[in-house]
SEMIBA-176471 format. One line per field, with one value per residue (C-alpha): x, y, z. Coordinates in Angstrom, 3 decimals, decimal comma. Layout:
px = c(X; ...)
py = c(Y; ...)
pz = c(Z; ...)
This chain:
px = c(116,720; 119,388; 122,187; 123,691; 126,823; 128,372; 126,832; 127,965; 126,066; 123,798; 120,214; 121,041; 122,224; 118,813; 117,250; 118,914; 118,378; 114,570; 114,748; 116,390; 115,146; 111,350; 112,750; 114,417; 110,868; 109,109; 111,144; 111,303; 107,556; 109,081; 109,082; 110,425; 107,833; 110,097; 109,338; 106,894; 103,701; 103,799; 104,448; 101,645; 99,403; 100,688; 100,279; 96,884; 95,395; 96,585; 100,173; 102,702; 106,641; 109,047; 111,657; 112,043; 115,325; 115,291; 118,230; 119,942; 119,043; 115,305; 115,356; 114,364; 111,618; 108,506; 106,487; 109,542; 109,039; 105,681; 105,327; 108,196; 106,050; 103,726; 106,210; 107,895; 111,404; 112,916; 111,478; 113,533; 116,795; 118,867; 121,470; 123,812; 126,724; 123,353; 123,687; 119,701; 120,106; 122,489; 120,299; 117,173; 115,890; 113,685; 114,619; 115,354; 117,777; 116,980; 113,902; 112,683; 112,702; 110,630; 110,734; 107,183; 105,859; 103,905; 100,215; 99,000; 95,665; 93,097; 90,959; 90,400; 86,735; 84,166; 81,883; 81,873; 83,571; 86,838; 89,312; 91,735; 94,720; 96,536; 100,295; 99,653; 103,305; 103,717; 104,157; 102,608; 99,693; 99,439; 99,736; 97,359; 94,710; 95,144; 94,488; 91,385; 89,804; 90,627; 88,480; 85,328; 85,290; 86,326; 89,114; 89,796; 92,589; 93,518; 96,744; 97,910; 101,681; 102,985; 101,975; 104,406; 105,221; 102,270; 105,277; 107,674; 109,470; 107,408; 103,725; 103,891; 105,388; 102,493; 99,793; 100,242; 99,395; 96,235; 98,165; 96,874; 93,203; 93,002; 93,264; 95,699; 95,940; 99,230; 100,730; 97,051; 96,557; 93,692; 92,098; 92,128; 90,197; 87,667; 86,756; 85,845; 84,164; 80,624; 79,655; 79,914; 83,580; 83,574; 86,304; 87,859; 88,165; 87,415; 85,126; 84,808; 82,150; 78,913; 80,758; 78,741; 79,518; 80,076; 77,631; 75,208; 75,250; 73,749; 76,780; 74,722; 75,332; 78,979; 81,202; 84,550; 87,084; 88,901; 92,171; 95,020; 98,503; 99,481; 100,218; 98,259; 95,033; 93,310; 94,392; 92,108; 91,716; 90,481; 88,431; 86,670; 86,168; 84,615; 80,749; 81,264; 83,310; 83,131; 84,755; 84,657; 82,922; 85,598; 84,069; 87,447; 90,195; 92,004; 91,897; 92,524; 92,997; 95,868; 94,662; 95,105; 92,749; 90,212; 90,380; 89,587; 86,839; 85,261; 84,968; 84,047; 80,933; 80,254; 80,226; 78,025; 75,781; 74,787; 75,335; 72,422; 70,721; 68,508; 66,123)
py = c(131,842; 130,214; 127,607; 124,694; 123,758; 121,080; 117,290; 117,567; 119,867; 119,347; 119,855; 117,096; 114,831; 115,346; 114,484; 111,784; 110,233; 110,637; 109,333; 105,761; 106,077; 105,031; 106,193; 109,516; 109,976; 109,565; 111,267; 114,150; 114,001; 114,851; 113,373; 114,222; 114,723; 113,767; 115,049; 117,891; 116,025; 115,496; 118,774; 120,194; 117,765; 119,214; 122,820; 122,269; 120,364; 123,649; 122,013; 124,432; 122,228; 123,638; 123,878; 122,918; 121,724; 122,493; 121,015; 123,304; 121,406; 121,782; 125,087; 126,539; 123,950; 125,741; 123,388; 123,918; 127,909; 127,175; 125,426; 127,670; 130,516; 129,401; 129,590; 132,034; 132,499; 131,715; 128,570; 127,575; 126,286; 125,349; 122,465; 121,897; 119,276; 116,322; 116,047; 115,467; 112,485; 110,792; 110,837; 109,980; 106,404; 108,244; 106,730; 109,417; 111,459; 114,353; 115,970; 118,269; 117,841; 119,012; 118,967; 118,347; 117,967; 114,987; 116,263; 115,607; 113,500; 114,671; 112,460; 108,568; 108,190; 106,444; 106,468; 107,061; 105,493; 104,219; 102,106; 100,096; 98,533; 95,715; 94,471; 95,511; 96,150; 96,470; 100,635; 99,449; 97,867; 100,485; 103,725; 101,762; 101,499; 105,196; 106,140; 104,211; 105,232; 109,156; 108,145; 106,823; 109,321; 107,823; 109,849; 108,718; 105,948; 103,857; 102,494; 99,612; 99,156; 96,943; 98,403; 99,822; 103,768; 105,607; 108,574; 106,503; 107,148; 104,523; 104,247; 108,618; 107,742; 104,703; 107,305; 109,510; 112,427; 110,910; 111,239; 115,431; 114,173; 111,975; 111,918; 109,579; 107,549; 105,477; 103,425; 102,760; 100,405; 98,455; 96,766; 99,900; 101,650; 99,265; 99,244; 103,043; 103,035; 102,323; 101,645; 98,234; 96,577; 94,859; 91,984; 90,804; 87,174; 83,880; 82,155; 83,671; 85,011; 85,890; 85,242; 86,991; 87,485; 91,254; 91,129; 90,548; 93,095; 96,676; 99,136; 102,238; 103,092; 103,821; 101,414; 100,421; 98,138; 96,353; 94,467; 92,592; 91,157; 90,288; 86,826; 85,874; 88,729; 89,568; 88,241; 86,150; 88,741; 91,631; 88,702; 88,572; 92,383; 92,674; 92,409; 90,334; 88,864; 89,650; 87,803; 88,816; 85,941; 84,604; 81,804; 81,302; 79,268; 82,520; 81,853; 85,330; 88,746; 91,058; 92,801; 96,267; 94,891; 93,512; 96,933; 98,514; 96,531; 96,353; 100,037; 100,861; 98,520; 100,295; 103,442; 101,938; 101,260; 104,279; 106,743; 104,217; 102,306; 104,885; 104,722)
pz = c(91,636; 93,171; 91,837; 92,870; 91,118; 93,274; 93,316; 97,067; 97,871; 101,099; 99,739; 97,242; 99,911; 101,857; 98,304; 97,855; 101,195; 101,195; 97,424; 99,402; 102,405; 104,460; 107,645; 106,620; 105,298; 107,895; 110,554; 108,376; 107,061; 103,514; 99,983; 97,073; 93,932; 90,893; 87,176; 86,183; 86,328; 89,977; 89,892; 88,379; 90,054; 93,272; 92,738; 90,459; 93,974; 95,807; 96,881; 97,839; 97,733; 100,175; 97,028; 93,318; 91,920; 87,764; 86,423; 84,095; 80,864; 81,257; 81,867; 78,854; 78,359; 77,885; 80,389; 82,846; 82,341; 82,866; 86,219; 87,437; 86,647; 89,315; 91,977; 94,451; 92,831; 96,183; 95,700; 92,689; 92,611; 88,903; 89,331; 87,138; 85,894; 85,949; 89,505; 89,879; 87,442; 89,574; 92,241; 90,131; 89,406; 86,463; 83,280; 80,197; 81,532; 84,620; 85,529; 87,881; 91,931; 94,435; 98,005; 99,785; 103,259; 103,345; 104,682; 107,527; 107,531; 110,132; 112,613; 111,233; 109,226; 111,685; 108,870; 104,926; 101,880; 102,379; 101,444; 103,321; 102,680; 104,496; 104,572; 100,799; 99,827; 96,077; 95,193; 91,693; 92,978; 95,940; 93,264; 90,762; 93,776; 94,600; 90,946; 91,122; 94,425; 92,871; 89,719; 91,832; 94,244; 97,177; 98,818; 102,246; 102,161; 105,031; 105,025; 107,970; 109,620; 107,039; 103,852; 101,644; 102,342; 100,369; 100,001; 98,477; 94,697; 93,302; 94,917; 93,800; 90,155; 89,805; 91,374; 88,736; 91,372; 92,857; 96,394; 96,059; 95,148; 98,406; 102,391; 103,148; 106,682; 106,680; 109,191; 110,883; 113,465; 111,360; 114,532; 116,150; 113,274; 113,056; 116,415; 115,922; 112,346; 112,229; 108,652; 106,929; 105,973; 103,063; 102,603; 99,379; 99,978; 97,604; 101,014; 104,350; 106,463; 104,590; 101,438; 98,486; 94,752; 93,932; 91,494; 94,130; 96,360; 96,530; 96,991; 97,018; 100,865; 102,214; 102,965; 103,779; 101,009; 102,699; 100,461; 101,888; 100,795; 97,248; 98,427; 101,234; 101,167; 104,293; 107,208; 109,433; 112,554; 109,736; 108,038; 111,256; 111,740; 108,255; 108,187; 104,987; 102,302; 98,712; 96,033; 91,936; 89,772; 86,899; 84,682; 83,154; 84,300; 86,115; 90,129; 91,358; 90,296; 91,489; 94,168; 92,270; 89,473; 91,705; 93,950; 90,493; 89,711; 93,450; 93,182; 89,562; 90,308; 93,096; 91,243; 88,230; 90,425; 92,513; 88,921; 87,403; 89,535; 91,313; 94,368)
């Protein structure tokens, strides 16, 4: 194992930076998994981090002797004098750090279950819809330009390590994707084109979700490109759902219905 002593020191600048930073991110292709559940998500999907940072404190910890005990010692790295929690935006004083390279997704679907987010910029709502796709089944998510960065502190902290259960496409050129998949978009949207309840339609083939913004929803040009538009029914006085809640419920009906609702 080796030790850092110094909060100077250069590894925990590179931390640090990809902690802040979208574009060190993404020129680098690394993220930084913070506490020992991301952890252990990672490595129980078959993860392998480039390096762990323990700070000294934990050390002892008997699930911080465990996860260690899963890595290459050269992998390990104790810090001391709570340099990792001045870097951290983890409440609770410091946890583990681990240095990942973000993987690389392979050829966009044409056809299968999907789903596909646009300009959706929230890391709650984003790590929340991640979470749910992971529970349904469905792991191929499409993420366009201007959605929030799927690596980011936040969207991994709110996916509670459904990033390592999925195949993730950020920073997709939507229009582009559509004009290569061949299965049927679906649209969340209160009216549109061949507007139906969600309550009304069989789900039991593969599909694409489609959700948009938190403020505005889909836009008018992926509207278009969807072969419908589904909205949720809500007798009561509520107008909309958050688009993480009405992801969740999109795709839990869609999984009722092909685990009971046979031939």
């Amino acid at each position: 194992m080796k030790t850092i002593t110094s909060v100077h020191n250069e590894s925990l600048r590179q931390l640090a930076k990809l902690l802040s930073s979208t574009k060190a991110r993404r020129e680098s292709g690394l993220a930084v998994l913070e506490g020992v559940h991301l952890l252990d998500a990672c490595l129980n999907a078959g993860g392998s981090p480039q390096a762990v940072y323990v700070p000294q404190g934990r050390l002892d910890r008997a699930e911080t002797q465990a996860l260690l005990a899963r890595l290459p010692e050269d992998k390990i790295t104790v810090v001391s004098h709570g340099a990792l929690e001045k870097i951290s935006a983890l409440s609770g004083g410091e946890d583990l750090m681990s240095l990942l390279a973000c993987p690389q997704s392979n050829e966009l679907p044409q056809t299968g279950d999907c789903v596909v987010l646009e300009r959706v910029q929230d890391p709650g709502n984003v790590g929340t819809i991640l979470r749910s796709a992971a529970a349904c089944g469905i792991r191929r998510i499409i993420l366009g330009e201007d959605s929030v960065d799927v690596w980011s502190p936040k969207v991994l902290r709110a996916g509670m390590g459904a990033h390592f259960l999925l195949e993730l496409y950020p920073r997709t050129d939507l229009a582009a994707w559509r004009a290569n998949y061949r299965g049927v978009v679906r649209a969340t949207a209160l009216g549109g084109v061949n507007n139906c309840s969600l309550y009304e339609l069989d789900l039991r083939s593969d599909s694409a979700w489609l959700f948009g913004n938190e403020g505005s929803g889909v836009s008018e040009a992926m509207l278009q490109a969807a072969d419908g538009t589904v909205h949720i029914p809500m007798p009561g006085a509520t107008e909309s759902l958050n688009v993480a809640m009405a992801a969740t419920v999109c795709l839990f009906e869609q999984m009722r219905q092909r685990l009971y609702q046979k031939g």
